[in-house]
N, C-alpha and C positions, 0 to 999 in steps of 0.2 A: 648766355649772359653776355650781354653787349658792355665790356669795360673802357672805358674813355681812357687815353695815356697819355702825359708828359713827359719830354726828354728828359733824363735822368742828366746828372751836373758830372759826377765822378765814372760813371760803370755804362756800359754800354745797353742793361737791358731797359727798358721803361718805368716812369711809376705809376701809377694808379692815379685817375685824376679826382678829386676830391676825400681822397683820403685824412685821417686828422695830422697826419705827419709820414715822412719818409724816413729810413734810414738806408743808405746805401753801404754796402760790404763787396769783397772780395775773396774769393777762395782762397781759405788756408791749407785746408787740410779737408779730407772723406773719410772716415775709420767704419768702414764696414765689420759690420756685426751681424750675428744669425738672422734676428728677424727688424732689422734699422740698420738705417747708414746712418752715425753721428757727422754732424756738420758742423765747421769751424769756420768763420768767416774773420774779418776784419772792418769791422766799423771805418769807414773814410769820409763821409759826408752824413749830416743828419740835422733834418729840417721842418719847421713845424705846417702845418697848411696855412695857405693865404686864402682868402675869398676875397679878395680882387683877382686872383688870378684863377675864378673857378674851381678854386678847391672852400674846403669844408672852415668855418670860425670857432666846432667847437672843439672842446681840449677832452680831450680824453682822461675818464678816473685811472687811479694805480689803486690797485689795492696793495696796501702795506700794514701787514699782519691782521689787525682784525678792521684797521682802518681805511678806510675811501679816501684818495685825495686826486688833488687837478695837479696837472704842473707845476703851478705856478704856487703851489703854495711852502710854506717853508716844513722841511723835513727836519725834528731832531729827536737824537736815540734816546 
């Protein structure tokens, strides 16, 4: 798999280029377990994709509970 990559803004490793969004973290915390290591990050940067800048225009679904939605559309309980 030949992956394309952009410098990352906050963290040192790359993003993925055309991706629908980034989010960048920072190690918190490893809690190794019998058969997983849990991973605890910290969110510091997070970004949605550009296509001007060779990345991807579409938005990606959520699904929340039994429903589909984009970003952008409004969430209430």
């Amino acid at each position: 798999m030949d992956l394309k990559t952009l410098a990352s803004k906050k963290v040192r490793p790359p993003r993925i280029k055309g991706a629908v969004g980034w989010v960048e973290a920072v190690l918190v915390e490893e809690i190794p377990r019998k058969d997983y290591v849990l991973v605890i990050g910290k969110a510091v940067y997070a970004e949605k994709g550009d296509p001007e800048n060779g990345t991807t225009d579409h938005l990606p679904l959520v699904l929340l509970g039994d429903r589909y939605l984009i970003p952008a559309d409004e969430v209430r309980g």
